[in-house]
C-alpha positions in Angstrom: -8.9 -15.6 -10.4 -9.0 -11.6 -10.4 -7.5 -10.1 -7.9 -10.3 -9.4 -5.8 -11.7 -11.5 -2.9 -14.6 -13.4 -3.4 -16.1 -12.2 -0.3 -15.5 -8.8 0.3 -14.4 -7.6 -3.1 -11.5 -6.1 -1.7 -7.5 -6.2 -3.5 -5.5 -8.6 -2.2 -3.0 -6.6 -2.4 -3.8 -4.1 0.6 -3.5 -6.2 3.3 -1.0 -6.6 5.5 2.6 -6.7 4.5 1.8 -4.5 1.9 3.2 -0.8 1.0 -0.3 1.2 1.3 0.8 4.4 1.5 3.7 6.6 0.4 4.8 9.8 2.3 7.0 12.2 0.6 8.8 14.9 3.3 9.4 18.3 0.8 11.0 21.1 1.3 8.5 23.1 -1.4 5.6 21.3 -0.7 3.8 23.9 -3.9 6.7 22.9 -6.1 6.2 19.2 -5.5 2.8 18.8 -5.7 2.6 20.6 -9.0 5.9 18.3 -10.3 4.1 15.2 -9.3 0.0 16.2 -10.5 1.5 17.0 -13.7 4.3 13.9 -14.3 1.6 11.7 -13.4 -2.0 13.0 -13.8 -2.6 12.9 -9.7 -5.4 14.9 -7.9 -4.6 16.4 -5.0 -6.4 17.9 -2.1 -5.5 19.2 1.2 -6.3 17.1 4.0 -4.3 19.5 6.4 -5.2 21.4 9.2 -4.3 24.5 11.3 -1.9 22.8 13.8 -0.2 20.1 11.3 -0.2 22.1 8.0 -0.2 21.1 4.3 -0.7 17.7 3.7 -1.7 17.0 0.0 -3.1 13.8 -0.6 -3.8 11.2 -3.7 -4.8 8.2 -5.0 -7.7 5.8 -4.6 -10.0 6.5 -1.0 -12.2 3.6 -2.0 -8.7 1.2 -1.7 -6.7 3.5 0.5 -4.4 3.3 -1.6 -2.2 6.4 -2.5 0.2 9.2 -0.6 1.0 12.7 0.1 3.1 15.1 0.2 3.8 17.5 3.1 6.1 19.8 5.0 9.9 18.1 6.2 9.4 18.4 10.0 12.1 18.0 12.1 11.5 13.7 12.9 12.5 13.9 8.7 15.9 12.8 7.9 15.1 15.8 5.5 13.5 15.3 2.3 12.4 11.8 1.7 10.1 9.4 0.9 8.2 7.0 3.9 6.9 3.9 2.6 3.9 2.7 4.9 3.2 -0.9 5.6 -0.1 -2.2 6.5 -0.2 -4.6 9.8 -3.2 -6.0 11.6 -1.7 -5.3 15.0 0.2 -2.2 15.3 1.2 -2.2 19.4 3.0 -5.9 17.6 4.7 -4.1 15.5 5.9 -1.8 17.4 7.0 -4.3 19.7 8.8 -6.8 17.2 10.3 -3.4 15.3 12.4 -2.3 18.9 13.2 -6.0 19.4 14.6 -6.6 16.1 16.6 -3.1 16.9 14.1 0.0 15.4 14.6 3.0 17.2 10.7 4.6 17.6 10.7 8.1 16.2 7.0 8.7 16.2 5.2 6.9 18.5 1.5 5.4 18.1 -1.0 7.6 16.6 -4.4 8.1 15.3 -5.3 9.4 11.9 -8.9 10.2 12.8 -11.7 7.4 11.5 -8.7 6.0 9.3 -6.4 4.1 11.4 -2.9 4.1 13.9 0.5 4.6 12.5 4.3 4.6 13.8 7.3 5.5 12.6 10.9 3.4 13.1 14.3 4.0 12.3 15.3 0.5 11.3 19.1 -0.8 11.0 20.8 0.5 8.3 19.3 4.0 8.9 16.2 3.5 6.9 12.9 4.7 7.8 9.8 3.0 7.7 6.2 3.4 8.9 3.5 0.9 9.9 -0.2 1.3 9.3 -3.2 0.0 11.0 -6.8 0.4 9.6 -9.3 1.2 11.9 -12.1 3.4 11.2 -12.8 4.2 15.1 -9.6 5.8 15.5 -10.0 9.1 17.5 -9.0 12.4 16.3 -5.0 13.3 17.3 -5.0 15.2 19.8 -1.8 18.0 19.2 0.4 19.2 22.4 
């Protein structure tokens, strides 16, 4: 069998459990996104805006598969990479990541008609992000 469902024609691989998207935290976001198109053939555009800045993203938007890169802001343990986890319930995951002793360091938020993400500080200092598709997710609204 391929690795596409029968039913919806969509790789097994993105469903939850799964790393779906990779966030890398730069301090030169021009320097990294020309280091990473060029290494490995990757075409970026900016999905920024005014109030959040930069945000160059790749990969595949049919699969929603892929990354960025941005700006380190200051939630960043500094420059870094953010792996993002896909999970069919996100307030779950928010709740089993505190009880198995996260620390929330961004809370709940929408990534308009894409989906809800959070960040955690899990043991061991680590950070990790979980990631919820939903295409009704509202725009973000910024303080």
């Amino acid at each position: 069998m391929s690795d596409t469902t029968q039913a919806s024609q969509t790789p097994t691989f993105v469903g939850p459990g799964n790393i779906v998207h990779t966030e890398w935290a730069s301090n030169d976001v021009d320097a990294s996104r020309a280091f990473l198109s060029k290494l490995f053939g990757w075409e970026m555009k900016d999905m920024g805006n005014p109030q959040q800045g930069a945000y160059w993203t790749f990969g595949d938007d049919k699969l929603g598969l892929g990354g960025a890169v941005r700006a380190v802001v200051p939630e960043d343990p500094g420059p870094s990479a953010t792996p993002y986890v896909s999970v069919d319930d996100l307030d779950a995951t928010i709740a089993a990541a505190t009880e198995a002793g996260a620390t929330v360091m961004v809370p709940k938020m929408p990534v308009e008609k894409m989906g809800w993400f959070a960040w955690f500080q899990a043991p061991g200092d680590i950070v990790v992000a979980a990631w919820q598709n939903d295409e009704s997710a509202p725009a973000p609204t910024m303080p």
